[in-house]
C-alpha positions as a Markdown table, in Angstrom:
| # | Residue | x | y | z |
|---|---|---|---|---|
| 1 | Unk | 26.2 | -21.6 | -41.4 |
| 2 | Unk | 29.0 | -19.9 | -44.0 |
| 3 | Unk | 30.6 | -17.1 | -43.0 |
| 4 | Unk | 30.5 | -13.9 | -45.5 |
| 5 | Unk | 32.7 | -11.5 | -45.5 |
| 6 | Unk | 32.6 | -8.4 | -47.4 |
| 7 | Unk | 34.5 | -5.1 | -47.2 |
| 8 | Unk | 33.1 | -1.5 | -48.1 |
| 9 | Unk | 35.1 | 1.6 | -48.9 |
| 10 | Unk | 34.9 | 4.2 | -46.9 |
| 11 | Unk | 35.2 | 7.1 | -49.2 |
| 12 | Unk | 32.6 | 8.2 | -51.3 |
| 13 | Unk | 28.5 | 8.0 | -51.5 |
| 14 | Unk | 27.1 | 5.2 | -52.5 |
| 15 | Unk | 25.3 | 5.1 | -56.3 |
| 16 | Unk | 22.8 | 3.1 | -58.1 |
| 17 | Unk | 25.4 | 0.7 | -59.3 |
| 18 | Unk | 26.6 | 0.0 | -55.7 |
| 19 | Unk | 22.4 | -0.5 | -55.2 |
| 20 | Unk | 21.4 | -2.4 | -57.4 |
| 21 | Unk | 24.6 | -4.5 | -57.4 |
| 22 | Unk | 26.2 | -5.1 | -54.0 |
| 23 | Unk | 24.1 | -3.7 | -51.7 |
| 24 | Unk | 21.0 | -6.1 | -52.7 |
| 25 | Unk | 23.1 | -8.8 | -52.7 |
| 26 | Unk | 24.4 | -8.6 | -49.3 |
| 27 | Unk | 20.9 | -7.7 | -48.6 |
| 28 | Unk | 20.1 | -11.6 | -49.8 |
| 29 | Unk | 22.9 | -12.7 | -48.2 |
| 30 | Unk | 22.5 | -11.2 | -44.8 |
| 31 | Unk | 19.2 | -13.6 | -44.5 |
| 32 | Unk | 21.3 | -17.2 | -45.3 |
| 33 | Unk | 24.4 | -16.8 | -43.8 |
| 34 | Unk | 26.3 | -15.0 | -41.3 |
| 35 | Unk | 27.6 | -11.9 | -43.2 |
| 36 | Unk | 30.6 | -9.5 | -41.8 |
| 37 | Unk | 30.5 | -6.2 | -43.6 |
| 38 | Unk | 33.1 | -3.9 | -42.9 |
| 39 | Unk | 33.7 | -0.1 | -43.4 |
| 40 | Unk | 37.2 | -0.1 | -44.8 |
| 41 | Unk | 39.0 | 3.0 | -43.0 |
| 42 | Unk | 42.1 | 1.6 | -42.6 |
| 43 | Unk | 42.2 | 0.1 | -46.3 |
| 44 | Unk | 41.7 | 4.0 | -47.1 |
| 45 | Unk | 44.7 | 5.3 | -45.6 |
| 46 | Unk | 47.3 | 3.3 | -48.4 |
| 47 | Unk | 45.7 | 6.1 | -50.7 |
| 48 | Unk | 44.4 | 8.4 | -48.8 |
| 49 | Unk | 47.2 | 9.2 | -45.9 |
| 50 | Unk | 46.0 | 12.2 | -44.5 |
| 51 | Unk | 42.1 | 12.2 | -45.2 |
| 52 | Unk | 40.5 | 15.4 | -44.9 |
| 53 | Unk | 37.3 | 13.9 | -43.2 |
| 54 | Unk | 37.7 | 10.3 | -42.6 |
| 55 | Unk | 35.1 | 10.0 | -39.9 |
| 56 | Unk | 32.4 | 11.8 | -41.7 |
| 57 | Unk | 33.3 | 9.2 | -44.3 |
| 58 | Unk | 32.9 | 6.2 | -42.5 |
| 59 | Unk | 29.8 | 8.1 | -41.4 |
| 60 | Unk | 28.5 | 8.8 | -44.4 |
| 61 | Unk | 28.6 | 4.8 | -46.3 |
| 62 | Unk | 27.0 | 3.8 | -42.4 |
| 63 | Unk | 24.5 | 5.6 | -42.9 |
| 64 | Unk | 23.6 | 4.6 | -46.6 |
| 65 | Unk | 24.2 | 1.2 | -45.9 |
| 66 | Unk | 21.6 | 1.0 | -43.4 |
| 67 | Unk | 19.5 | 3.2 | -45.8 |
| 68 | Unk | 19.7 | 0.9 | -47.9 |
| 69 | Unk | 18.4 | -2.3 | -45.9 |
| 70 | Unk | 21.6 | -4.0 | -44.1 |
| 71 | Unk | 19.9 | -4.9 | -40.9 |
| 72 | Unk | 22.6 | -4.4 | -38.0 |
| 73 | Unk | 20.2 | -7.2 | -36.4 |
| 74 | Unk | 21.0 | -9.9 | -39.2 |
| 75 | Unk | 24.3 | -9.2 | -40.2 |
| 76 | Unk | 27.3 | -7.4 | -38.4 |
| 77 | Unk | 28.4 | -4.3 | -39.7 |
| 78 | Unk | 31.1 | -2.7 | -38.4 |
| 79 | Unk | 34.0 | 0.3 | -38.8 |
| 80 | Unk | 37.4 | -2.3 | -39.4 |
| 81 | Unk | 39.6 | 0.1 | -37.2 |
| 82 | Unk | 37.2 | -0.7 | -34.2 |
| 83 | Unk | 38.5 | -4.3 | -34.5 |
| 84 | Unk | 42.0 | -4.0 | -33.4 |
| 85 | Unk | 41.9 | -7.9 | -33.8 |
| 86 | Unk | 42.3 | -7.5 | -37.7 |
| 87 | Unk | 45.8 | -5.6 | -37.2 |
| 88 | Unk | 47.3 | -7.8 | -35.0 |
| 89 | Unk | 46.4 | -10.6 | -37.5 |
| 90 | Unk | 48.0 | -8.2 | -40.4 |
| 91 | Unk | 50.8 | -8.2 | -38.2 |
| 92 | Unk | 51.3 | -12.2 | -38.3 |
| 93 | Unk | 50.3 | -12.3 | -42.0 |
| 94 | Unk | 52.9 | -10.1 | -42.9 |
| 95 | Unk | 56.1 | -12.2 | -41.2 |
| 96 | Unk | 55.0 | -14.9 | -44.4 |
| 97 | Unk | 54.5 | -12.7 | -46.8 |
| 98 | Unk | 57.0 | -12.3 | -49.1 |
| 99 | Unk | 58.3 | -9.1 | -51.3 |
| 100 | Unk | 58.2 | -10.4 | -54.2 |
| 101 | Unk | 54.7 | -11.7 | -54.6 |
| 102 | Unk | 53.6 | -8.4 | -53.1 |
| 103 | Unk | 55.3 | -6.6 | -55.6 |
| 104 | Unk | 53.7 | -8.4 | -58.4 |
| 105 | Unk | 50.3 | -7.9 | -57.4 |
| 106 | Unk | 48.6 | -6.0 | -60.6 |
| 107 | Unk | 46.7 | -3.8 | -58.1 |
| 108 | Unk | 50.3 | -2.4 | -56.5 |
| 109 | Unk | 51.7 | -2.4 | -59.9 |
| 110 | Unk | 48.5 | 0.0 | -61.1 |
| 111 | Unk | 48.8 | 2.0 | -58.2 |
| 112 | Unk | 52.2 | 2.7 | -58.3 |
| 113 | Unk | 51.8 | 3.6 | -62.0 |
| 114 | Unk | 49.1 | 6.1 | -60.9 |
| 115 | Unk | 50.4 | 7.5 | -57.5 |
| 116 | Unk | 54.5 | 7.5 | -57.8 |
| 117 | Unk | 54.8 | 9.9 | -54.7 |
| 118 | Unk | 53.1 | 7.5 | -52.3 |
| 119 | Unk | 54.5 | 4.1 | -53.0 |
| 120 | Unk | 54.0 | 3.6 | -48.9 |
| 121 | Unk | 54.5 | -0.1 | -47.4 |
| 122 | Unk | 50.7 | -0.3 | -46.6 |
| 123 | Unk | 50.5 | 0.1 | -50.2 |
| 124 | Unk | 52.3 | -2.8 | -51.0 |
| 125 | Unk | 51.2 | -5.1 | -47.9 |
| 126 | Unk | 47.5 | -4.3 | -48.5 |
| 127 | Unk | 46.5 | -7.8 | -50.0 |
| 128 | Unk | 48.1 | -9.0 | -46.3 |
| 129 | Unk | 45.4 | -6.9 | -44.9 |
| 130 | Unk | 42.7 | -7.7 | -46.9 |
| 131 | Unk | 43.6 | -11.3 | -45.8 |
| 132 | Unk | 43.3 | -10.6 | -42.5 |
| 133 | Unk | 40.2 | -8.7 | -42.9 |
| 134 | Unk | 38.7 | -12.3 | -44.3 |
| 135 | Unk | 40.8 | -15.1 | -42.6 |
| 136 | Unk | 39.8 | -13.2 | -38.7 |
| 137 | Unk | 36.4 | -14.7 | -39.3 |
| 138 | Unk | 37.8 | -17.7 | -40.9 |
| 139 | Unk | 35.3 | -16.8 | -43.7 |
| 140 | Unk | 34.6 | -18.9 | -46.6 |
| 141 | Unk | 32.9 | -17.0 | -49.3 |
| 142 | Unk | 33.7 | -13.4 | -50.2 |
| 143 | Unk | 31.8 | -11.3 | -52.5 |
| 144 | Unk | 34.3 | -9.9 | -54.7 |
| 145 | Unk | 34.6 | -8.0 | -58.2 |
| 146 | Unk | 37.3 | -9.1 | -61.0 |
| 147 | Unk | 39.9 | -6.8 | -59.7 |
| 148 | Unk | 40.0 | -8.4 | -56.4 |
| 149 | Unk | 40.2 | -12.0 | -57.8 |
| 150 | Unk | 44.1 | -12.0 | -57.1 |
| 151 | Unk | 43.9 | -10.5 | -53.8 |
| 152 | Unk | 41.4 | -13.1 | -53.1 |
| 153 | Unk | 44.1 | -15.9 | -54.4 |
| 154 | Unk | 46.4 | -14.3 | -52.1 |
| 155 | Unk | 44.4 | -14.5 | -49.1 |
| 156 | Unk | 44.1 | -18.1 | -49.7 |
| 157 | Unk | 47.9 | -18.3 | -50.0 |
| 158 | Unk | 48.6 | -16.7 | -47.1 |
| 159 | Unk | 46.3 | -18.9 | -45.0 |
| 160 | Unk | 47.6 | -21.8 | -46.8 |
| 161 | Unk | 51.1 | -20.6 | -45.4 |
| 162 | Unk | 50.1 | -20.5 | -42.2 |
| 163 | Unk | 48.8 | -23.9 | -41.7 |
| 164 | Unk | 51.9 | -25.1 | -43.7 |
| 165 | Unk | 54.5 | -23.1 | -41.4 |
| 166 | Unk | 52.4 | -24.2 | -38.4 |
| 167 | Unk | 51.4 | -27.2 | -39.3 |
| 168 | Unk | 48.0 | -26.8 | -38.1 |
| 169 | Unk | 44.8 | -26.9 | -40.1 |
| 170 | Unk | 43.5 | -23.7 | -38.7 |
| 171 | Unk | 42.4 | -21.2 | -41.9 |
| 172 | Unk | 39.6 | -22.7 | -44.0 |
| 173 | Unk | 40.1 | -21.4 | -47.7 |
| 174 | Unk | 37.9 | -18.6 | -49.1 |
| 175 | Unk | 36.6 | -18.2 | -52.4 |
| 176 | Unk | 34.7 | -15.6 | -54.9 |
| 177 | Unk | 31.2 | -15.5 | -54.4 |
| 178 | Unk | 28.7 | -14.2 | -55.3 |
| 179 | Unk | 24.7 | -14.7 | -54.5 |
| 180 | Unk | 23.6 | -14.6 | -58.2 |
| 181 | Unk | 24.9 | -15.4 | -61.5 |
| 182 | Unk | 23.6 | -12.7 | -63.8 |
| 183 | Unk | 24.8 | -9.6 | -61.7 |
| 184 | Unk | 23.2 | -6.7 | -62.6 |
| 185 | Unk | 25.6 | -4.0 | -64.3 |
| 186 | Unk | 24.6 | -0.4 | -64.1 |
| 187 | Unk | 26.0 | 1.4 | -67.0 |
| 188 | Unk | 27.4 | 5.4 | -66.3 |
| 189 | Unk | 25.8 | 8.5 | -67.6 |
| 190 | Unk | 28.6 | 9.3 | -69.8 |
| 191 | Unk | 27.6 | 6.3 | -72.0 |
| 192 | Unk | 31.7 | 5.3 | -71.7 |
| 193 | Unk | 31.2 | 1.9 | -68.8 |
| 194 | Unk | 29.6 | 1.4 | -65.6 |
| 195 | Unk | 28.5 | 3.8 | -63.4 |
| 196 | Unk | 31.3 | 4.8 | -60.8 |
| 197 | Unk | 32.9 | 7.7 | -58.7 |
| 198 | Unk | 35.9 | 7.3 | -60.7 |
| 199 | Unk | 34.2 | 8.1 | -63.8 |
| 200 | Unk | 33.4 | 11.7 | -62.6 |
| 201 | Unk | 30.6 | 13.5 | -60.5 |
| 202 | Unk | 28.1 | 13.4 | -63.4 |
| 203 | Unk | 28.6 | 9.7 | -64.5 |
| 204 | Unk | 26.8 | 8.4 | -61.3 |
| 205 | Unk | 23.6 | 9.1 | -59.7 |
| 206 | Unk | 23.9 | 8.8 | -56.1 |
| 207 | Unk | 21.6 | 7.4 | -53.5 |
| 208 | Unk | 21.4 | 10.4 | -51.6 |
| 209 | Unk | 20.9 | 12.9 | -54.2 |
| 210 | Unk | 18.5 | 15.3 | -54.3 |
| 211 | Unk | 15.5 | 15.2 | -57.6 |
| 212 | Unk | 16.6 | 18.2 | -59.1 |
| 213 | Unk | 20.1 | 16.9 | -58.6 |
| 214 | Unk | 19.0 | 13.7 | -60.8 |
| 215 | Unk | 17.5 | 15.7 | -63.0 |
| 216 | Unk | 20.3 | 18.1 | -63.9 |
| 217 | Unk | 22.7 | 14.7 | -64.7 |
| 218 | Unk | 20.6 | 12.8 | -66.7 |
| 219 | Unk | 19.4 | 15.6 | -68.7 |
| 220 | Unk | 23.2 | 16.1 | -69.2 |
| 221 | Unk | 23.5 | 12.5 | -70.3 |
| 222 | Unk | 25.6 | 12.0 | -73.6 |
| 223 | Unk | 23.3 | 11.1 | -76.6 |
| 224 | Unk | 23.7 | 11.0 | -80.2 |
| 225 | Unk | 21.4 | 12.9 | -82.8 |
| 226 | Unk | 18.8 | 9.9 | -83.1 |
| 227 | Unk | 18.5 | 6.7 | -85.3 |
| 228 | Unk | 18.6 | 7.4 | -89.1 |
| 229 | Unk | 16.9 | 3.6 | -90.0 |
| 230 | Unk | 14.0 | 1.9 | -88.5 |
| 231 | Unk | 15.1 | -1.0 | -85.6 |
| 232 | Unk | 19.1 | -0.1 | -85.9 |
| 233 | Unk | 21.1 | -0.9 | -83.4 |
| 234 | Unk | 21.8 | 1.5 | -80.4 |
| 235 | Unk | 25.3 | 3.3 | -79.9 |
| 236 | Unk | 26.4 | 2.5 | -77.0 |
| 237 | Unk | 26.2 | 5.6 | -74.5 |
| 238 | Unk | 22.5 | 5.0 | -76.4 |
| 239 | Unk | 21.9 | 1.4 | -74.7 |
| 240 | Unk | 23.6 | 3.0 | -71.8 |
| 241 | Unk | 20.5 | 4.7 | -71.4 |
| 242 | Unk | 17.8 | 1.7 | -72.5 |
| 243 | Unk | 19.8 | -0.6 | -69.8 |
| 244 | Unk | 18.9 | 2.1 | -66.9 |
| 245 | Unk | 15.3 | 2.1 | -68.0 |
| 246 | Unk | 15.4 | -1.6 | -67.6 |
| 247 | Unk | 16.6 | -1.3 | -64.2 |
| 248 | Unk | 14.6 | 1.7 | -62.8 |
| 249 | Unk | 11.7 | 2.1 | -64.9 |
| 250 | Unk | 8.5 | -0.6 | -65.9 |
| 251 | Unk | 8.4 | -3.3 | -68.6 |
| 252 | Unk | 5.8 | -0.9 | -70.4 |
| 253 | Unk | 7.9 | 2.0 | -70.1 |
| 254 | Unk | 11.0 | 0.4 | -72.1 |
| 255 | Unk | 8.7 | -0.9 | -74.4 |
| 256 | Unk | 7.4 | 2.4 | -75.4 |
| 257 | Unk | 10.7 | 4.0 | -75.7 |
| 258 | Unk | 11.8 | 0.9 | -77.5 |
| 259 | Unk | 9.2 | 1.3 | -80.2 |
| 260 | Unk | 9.7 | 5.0 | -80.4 |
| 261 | Unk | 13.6 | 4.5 | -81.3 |
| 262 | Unk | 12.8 | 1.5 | -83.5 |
| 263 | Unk | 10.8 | 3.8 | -85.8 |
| 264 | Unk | 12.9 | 6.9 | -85.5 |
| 265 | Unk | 10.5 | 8.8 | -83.6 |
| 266 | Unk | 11.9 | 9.0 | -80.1 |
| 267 | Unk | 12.6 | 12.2 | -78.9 |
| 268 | Unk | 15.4 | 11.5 | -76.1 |
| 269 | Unk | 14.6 | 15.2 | -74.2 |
| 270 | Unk | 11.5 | 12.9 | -73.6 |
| 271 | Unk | 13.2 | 9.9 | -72.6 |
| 272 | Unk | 15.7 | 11.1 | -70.1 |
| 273 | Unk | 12.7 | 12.5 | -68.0 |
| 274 | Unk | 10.9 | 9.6 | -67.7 |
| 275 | Unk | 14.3 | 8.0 | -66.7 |
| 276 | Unk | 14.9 | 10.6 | -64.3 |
| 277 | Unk | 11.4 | 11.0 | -62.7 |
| 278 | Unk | 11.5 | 7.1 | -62.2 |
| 279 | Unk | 15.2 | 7.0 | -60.6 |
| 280 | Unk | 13.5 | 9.6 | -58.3 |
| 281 | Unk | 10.8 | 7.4 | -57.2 |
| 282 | Unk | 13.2 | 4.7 | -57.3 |
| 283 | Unk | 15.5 | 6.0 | -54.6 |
| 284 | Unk | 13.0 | 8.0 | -52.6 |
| 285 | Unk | 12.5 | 5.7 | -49.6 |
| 286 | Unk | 16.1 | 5.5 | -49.4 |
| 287 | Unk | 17.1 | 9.8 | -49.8 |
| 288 | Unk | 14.3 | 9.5 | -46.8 |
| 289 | Unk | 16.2 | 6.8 | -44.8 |
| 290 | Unk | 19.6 | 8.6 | -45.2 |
| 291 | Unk | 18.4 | 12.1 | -43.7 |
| 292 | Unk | 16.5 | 10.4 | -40.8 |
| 293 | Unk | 18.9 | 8.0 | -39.7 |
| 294 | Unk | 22.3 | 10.6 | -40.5 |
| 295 | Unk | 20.2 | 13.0 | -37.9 |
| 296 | Unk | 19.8 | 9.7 | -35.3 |
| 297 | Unk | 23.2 | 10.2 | -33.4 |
| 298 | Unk | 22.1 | 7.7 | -30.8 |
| 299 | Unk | 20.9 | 4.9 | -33.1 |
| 300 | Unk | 24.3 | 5.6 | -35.1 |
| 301 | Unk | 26.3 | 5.5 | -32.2 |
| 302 | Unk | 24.4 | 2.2 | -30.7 |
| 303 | Unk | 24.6 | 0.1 | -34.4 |
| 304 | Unk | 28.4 | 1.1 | -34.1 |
| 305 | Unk | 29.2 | -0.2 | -30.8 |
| 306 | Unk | 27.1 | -3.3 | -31.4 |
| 307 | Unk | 28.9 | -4.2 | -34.5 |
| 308 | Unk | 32.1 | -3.5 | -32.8 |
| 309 | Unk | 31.1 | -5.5 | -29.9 |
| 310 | Unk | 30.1 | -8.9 | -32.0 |
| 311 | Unk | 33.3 | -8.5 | -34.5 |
| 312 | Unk | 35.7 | -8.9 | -31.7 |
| 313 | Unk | 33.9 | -11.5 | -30.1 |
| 314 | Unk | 34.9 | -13.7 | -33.5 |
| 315 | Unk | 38.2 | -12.0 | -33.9 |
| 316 | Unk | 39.5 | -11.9 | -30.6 |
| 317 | Unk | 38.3 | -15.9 | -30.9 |
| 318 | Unk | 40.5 | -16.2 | -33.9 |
| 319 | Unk | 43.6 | -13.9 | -32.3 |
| 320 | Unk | 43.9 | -16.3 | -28.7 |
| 321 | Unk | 44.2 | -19.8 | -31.4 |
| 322 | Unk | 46.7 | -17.6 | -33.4 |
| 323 | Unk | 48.4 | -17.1 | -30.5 |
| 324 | Unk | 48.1 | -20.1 | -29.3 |
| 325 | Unk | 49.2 | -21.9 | -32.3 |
| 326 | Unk | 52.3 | -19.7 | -33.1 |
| 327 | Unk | 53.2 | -20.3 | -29.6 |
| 328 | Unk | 52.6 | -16.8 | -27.6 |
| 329 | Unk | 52.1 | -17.9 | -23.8 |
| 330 | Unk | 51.3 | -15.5 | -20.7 |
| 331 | Unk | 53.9 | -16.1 | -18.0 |
C-alpha cells in the first residue's frame, strides 16, 4: 500500500474551504492508503517565533480534524514535534542542501518580501523540512496545493541527493497528488477569491462557528444592486455566492435562485438566508463534534499518544537506515 503524507497548519480554525477540499479528501484517502497527517507546529515557528498559544493551536486543528472524520484508527495523525525522528532527518537533509537553491525558492523570496524583520534560517531551510516531514515515511504521494509544487520538486531533489551522495537507493520519489481531479474550490465571502484566513475574519465561515455567527457574515457578504437584463451574466463576488449554494445547499434550491436572477427578480436579502440557514445545517454535526471532543481530555490525550506512538515506529525505522547508510555506528 502507498504511503500519504500530508501536513496541516497549526494556526488557525479550519473553514468550509479546508472541508469541503482537503479534509474530504484525506477522508477518501485515509480508506486506500496509509495516510500520515501531521499538525505542523514546528513549520509554524519560521513565522510565528514566539506564538502566543501554540498548544491551544495544535489543539484546536486536532480537534476539528477529528470533527471532521479523520479516523485516528485508519490513518495516523499526529503533532510533528512529537516525532523528534523528523528533526534529526532535517538535520541530514540540510548538510546537502545548498544556499543558493534555498534562496531561490519563490515561497522564501515572498516571505522575505512580506516579513523583512524575520528573515530567520528556519525560514530559509523550511523546504529541507518539509522534505523531511515526507521522505521519514519514504512517502510517495503528497497532497499538495500549487504553491507547494516547488517545495514538493525540492523534496524530490533532496532525496535524489542523497541516494546520489550515498550511493544507495534508499528515498523513493514523491509526487503531487491528489484523490480527485475536479477539486472543489470554495470561493470567500468578499466575492475577491477563495475562501481563506488570509483574506480576513469575515471572508471565511468556519467549521466551528456558531449560527448566528454564520448569519452575521454572510448577510455581510458583498453584492451588487441586482441584474438589469434577463439571464446576464453574474459579477463575480455574485457567482461567488451561486458557487456556495452549489456546494451547501440542494439542486432545487440553486435552481430557484437561478431563475429568480435570470429574470431580475431575486432579492439577494432572500438569498443569503437560505445560504446561511443551509451552511448551518451543513456544519452542524461537525460544531457538535468539536465541542464534545475539545471537552474529552482523555480521548485527546489518548489519539495523541497513539499517533505519536505509530509515527516513530516508521521514522525511527527510517532514522537507524539513515544512520546506517551515512555510516553512524555505536561503539
Amino acid at each position: 500500500m502507498e504511503t500519504v503524507v500530508s501536513g496541516i497548519r497549526s494556526t488557525g480554525k479550519l473553514h468550509l474551504g479546508n472541508y469541503y477540499g482537503a479534509i474530504q479528501n484525506f477522508i477518501k484517502m485515509q480508506h486506500e492508503y496509509n495516510c500520515y497527517f501531521f499538525i505542523a507546529d514546528l513549520h509554524s515557528l519560521t513565522t510565528h517565533p514566539t506564538p502566543a498559544d501554540l498548544h491551544g493551536n495544535v489543539k484546536q486543528v486536532l480537534v476539528e480534524y477529528l470533527a471532521a472524520g479523520i479516523d485516528p484508527e485508519r490513518a495516523t495523525i499526529y503533532i510533528q514535534s512529537d516525532v523528534p525522528e523528523v528533526a534529526e532527518l532535517y538535520l541530514y537533509l540540510n548538510m546537502n542542501a545548498y544556499l543558493g537553491e534555498l534562496e531561490r525558492a519563490t515561497s522564501f523570496k515572498d516571505k522575505v518580501r512580506a516579513n523583512p524583520d524575520n528573515v530567520n534560517a528556519g525560514l530559509l531551510t523550511y523546504p529541507v523540512l518539509m522534505a523531511a516531514d515526507i521522505l521519514i515515511h519514504k512517502a510517495t504521494k503528497v497532497p499538495v496545493g500549487k504553491d507547494q509544487e516547488q517545495h514538493l520538486e525540492m523534496s524530490r531533489t533532496f532525496g535524489n541527493r542523497f541516494n546520489r551522495l550515498y550511493n544507495h537507493e534508499y528515498f523513493p520519489e514523491p509526487y503531487a497528488f491528489n484523490y480527485s481531479n475536479n477539486l472543489v474550490k470554495i470561493p470567500g465571502l468578499d466575492g475577491k477569491g477563495k475562501m481563506g484566513k488570509s483574506e480576513g475574519e469575515g471572508n471565511a465561515v468556519y467549521l466551528s462557528d456558531s449560527p448566528e455567527v454564520i448569519r452575521k457574515k454572510v448577510m455581510r457578504a458583498v453584492t451588487d444592486s441586482g441584474p438589469t437584463a434577463e439571464n446576464q451574466e453574474k459579477p463575480s463576488e455574485i457567482q461567488n455566492l451561486f458557487d456556495l449554494i452549489k456546494v451547501v445547499s440542494t439542486p432545487d434550491t440553486y435552481q430557484h435562485f437561478d431563475e429568480l436572477y435570470n429574470k431580475c427578480q431575486i432579492r439577494y436579502g432572500d438569498l443569503k438566508k437560505q445560504l446561511a440557514e443551509d451552511m448551518i445545517i451543513g456544519t452542524a454535526p461537525i460544531r457538535e463534534r468539536i465541542n464534545d471532543i475539545a471537552n474529552d481530555q482523555a480521548y485527546l490525550r489518548q489519539v495523541a499518544r497513539f499517533g505519536a506512538a505509530k509515527a516513530r515506529e516508521s521514522a525511527s525505522k527510517t532514522i537507524r537506515e539513515v544512520r546506517e547508510i551515512i555510516g553512524f555506528r555505536n561503539f
